[in-house]
Backbone atoms as SQL, in Angstrom:
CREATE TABLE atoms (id INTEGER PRIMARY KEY, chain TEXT, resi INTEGER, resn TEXT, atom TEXT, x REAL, y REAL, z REAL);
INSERT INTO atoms VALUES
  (1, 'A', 1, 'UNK', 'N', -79.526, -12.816, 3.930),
  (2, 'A', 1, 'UNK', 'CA', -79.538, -11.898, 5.021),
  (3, 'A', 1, 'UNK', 'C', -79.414, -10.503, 4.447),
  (4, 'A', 2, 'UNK', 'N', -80.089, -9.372, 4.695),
  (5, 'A', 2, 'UNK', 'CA', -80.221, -8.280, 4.927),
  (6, 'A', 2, 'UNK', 'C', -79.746, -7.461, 5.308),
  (7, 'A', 3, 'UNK', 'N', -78.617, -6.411, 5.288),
  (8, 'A', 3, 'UNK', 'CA', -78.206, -5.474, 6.217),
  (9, 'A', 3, 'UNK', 'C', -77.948, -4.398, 5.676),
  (10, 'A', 4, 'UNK', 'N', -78.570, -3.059, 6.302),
  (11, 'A', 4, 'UNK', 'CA', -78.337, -1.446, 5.147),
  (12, 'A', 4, 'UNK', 'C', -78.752, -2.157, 3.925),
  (13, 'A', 5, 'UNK', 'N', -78.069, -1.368, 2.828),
  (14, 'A', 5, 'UNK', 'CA', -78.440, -1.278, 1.529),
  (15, 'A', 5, 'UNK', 'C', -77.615, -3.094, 0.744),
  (16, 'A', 6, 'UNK', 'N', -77.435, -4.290, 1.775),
  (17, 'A', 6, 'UNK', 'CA', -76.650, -5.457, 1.352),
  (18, 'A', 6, 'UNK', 'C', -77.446, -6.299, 1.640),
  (19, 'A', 7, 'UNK', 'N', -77.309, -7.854, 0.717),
  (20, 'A', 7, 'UNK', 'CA', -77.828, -8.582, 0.759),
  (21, 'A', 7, 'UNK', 'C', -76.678, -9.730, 0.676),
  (22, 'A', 8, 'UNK', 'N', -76.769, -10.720, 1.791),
  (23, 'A', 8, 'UNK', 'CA', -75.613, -11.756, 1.536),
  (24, 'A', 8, 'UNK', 'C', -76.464, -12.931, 1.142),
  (25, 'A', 9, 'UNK', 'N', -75.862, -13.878, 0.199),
  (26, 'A', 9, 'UNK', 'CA', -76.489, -14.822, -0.521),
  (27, 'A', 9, 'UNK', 'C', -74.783, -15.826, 0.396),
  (28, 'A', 10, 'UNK', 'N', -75.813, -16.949, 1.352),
  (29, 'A', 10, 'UNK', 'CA', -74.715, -17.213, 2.204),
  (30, 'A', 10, 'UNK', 'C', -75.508, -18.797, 2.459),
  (31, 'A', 11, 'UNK', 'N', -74.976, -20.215, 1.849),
  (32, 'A', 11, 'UNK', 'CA', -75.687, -21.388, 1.875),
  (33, 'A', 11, 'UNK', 'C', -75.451, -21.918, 3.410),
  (34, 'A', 12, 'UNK', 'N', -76.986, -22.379, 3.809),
  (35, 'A', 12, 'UNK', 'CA', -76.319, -23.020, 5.001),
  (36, 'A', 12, 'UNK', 'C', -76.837, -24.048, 5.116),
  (37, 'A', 13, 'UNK', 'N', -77.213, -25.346, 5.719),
  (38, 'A', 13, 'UNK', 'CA', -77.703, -26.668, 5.450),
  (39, 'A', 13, 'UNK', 'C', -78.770, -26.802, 6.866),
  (40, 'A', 14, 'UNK', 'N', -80.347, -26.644, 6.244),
  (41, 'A', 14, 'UNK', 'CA', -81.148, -26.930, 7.279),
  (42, 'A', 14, 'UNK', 'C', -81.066, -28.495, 7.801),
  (43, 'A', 15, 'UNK', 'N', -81.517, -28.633, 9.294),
  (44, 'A', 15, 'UNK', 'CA', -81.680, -30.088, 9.466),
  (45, 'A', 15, 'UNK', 'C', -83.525, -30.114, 9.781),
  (46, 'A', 16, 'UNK', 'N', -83.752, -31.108, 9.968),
  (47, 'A', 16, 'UNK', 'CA', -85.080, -31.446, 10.004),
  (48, 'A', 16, 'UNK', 'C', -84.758, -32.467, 11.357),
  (49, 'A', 17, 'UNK', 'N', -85.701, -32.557, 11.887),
  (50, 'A', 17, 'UNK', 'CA', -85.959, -33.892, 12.726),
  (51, 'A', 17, 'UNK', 'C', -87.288, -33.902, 13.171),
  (52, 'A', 18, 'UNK', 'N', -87.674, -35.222, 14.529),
  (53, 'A', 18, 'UNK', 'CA', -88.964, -35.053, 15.058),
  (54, 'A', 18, 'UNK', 'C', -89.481, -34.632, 16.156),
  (55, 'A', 19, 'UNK', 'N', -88.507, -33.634, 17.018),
  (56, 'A', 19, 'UNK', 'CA', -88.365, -32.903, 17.568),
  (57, 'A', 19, 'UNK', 'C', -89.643, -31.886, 17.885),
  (58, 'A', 20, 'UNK', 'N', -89.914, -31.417, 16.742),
  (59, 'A', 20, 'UNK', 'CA', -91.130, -30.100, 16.834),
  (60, 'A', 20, 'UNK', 'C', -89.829, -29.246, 16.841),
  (61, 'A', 21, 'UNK', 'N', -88.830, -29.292, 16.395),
  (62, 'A', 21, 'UNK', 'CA', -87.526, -27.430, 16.622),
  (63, 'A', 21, 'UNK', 'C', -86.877, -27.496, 15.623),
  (64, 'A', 22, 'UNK', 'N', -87.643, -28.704, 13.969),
  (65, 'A', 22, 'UNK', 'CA', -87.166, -28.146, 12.700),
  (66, 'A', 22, 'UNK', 'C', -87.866, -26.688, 11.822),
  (67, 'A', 23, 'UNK', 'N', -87.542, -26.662, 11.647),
  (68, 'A', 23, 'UNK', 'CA', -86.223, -27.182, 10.420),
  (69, 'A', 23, 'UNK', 'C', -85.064, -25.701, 11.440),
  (70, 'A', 24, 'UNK', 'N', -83.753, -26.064, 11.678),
  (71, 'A', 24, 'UNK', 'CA', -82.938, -25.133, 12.087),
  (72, 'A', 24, 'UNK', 'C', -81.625, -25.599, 11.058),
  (73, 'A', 25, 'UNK', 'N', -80.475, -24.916, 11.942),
  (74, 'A', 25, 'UNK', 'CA', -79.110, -25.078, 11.151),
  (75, 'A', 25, 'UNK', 'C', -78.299, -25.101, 12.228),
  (76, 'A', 26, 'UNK', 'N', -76.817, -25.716, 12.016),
  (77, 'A', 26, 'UNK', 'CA', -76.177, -25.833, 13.120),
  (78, 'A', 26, 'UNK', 'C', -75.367, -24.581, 13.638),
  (79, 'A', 27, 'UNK', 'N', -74.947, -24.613, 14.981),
  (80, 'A', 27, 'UNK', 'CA', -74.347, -23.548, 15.649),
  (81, 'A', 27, 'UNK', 'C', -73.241, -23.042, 14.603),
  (82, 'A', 28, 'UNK', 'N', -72.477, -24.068, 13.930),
  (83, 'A', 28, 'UNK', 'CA', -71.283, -23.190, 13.037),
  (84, 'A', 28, 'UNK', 'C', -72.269, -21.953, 12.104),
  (85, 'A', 29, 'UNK', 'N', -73.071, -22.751, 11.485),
  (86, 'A', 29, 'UNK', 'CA', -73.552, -21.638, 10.053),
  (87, 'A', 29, 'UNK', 'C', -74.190, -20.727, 11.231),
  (88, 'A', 30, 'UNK', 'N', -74.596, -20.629, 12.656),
  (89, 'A', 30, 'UNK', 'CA', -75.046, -19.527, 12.912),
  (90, 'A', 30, 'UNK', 'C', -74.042, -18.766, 12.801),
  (91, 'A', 31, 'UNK', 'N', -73.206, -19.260, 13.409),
  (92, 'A', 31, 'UNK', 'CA', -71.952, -18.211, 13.619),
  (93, 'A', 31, 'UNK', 'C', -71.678, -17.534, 12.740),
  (94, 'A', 32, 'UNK', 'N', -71.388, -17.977, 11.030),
  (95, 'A', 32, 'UNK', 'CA', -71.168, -17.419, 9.944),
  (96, 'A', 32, 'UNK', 'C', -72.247, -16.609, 9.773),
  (97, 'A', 33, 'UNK', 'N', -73.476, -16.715, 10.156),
  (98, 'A', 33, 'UNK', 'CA', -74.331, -15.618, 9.662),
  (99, 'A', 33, 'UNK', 'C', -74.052, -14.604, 10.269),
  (100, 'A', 34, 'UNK', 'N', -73.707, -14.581, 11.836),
  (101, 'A', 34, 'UNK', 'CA', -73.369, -13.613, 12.706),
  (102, 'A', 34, 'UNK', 'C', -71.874, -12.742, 11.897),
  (103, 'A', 35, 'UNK', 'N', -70.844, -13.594, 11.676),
  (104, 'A', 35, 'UNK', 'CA', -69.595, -13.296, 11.278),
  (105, 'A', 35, 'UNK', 'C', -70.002, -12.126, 9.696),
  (106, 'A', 36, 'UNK', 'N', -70.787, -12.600, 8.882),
  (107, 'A', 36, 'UNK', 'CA', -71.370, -11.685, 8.290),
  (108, 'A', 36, 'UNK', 'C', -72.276, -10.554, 7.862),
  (109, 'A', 37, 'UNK', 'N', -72.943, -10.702, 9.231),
  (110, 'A', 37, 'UNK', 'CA', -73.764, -9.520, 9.728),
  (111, 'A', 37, 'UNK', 'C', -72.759, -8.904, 10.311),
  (112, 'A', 38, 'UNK', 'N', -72.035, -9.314, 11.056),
  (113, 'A', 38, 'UNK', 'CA', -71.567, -7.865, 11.777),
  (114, 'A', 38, 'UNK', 'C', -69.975, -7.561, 10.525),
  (115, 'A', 39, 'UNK', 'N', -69.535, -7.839, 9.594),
  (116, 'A', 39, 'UNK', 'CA', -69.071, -7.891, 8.495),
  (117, 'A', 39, 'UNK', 'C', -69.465, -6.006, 7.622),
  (118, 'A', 40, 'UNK', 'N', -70.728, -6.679, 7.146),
  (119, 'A', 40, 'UNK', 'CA', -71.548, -5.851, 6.610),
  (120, 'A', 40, 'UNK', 'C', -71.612, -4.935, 7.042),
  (121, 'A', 41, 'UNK', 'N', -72.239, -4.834, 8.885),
  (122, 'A', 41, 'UNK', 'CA', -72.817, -3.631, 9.595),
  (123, 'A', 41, 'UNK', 'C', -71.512, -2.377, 9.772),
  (124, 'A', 42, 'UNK', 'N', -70.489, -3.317, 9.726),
  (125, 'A', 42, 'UNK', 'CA', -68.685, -2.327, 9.243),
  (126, 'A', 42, 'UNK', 'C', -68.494, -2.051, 8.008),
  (127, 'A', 43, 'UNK', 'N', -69.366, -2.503, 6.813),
  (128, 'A', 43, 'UNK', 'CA', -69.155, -1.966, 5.694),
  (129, 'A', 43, 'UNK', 'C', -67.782, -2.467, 5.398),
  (130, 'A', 44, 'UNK', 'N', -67.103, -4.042, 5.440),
  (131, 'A', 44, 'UNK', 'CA', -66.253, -5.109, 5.295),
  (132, 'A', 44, 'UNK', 'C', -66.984, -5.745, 4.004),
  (133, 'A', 45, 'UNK', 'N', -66.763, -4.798, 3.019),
  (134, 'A', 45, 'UNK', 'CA', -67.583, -5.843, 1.715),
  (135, 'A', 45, 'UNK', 'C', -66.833, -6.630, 0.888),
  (136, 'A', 46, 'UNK', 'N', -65.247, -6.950, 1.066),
  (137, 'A', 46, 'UNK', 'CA', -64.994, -7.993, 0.124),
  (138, 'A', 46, 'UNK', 'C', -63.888, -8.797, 1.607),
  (139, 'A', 47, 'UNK', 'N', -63.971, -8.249, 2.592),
  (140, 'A', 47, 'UNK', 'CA', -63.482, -9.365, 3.434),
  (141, 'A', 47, 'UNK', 'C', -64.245, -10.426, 3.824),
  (142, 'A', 48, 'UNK', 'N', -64.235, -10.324, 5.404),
  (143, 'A', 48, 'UNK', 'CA', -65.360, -11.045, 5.869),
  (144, 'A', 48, 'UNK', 'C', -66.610, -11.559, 5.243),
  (145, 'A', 49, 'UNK', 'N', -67.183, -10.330, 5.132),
  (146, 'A', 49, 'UNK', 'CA', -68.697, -10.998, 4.774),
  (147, 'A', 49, 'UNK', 'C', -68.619, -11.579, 3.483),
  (148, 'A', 50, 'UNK', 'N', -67.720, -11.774, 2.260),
  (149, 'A', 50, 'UNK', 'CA', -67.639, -11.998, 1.057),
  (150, 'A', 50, 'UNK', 'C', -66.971, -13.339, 1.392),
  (151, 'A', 51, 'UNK', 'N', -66.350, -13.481, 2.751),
  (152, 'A', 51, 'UNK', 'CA', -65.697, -15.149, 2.872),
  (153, 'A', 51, 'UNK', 'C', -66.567, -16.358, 2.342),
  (154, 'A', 52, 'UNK', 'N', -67.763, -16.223, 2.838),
  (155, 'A', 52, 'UNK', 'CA', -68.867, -17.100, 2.882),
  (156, 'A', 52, 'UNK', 'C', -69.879, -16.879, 2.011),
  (157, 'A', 53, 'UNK', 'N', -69.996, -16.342, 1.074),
  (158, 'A', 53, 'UNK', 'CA', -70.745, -16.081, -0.283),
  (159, 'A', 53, 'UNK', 'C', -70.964, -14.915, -1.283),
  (160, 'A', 54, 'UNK', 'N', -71.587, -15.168, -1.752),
  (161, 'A', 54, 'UNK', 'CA', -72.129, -13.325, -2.729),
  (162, 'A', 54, 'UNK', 'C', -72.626, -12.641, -1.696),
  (163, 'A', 55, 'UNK', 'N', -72.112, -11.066, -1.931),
  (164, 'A', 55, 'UNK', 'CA', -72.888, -9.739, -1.839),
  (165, 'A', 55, 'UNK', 'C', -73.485, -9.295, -3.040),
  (166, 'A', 56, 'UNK', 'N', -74.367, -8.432, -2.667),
  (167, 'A', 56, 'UNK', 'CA', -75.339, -7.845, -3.328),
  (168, 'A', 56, 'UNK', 'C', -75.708, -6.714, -2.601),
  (169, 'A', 57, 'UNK', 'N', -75.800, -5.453, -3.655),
  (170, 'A', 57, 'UNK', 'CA', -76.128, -3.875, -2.957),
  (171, 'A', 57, 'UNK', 'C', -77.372, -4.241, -4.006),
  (172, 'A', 58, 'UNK', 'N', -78.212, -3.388, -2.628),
  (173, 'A', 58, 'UNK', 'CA', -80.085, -2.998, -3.147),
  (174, 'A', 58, 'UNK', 'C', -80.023, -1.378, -3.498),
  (175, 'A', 59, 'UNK', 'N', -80.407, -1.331, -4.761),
  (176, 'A', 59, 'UNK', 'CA', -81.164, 0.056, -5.338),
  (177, 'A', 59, 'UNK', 'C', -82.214, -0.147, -5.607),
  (178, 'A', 60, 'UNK', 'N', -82.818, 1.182, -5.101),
  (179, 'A', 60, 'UNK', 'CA', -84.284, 1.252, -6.027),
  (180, 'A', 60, 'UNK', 'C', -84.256, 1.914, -7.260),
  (181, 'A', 61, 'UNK', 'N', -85.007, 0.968, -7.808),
  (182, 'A', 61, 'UNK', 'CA', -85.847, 1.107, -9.501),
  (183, 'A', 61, 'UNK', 'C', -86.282, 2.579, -9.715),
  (184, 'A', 62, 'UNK', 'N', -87.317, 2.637, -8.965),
  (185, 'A', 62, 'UNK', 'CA', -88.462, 3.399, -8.947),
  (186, 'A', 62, 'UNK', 'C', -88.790, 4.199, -7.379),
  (187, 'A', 63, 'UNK', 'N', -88.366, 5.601, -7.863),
  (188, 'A', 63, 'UNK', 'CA', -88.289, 6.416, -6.365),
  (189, 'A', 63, 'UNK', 'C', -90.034, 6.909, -6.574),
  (190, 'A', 64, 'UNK', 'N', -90.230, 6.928, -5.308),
  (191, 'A', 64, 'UNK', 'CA', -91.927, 7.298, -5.588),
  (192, 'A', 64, 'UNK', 'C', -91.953, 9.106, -4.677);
């Protein structure tokens, strides 16, 4: 996930079925994605959003 200049590296476990509404994930890991988006969007970088995996700040290389 993506947010400002952060990137959360955050595992969540797709399911599959025969449905036709795979591949999704369950309501908890949504929640955690939510819990770490809005984490991030407060600039909470070693609380919250760091509960549930790596951060990562994006720089650019090469300013054009």
């Amino acid at each position: 996930m993506k947010v400002c200049a952060y990137v959360a590296e955050i595992e969540v476990t797709l399911m599959e079925d025969d449905t036709g509404w795979s591949s999704y994930f369950s309501s908890e890991d949504a929640y955690k994605l939510d819990d770490v988006r809005e984490a991030l969007w407060q600039g909470d970088l070693e609380g919250q959003s760091a509960k549930y995996g790596r951060i990562f700040e994006l720089r650019p290389v090469v300013r054009q």
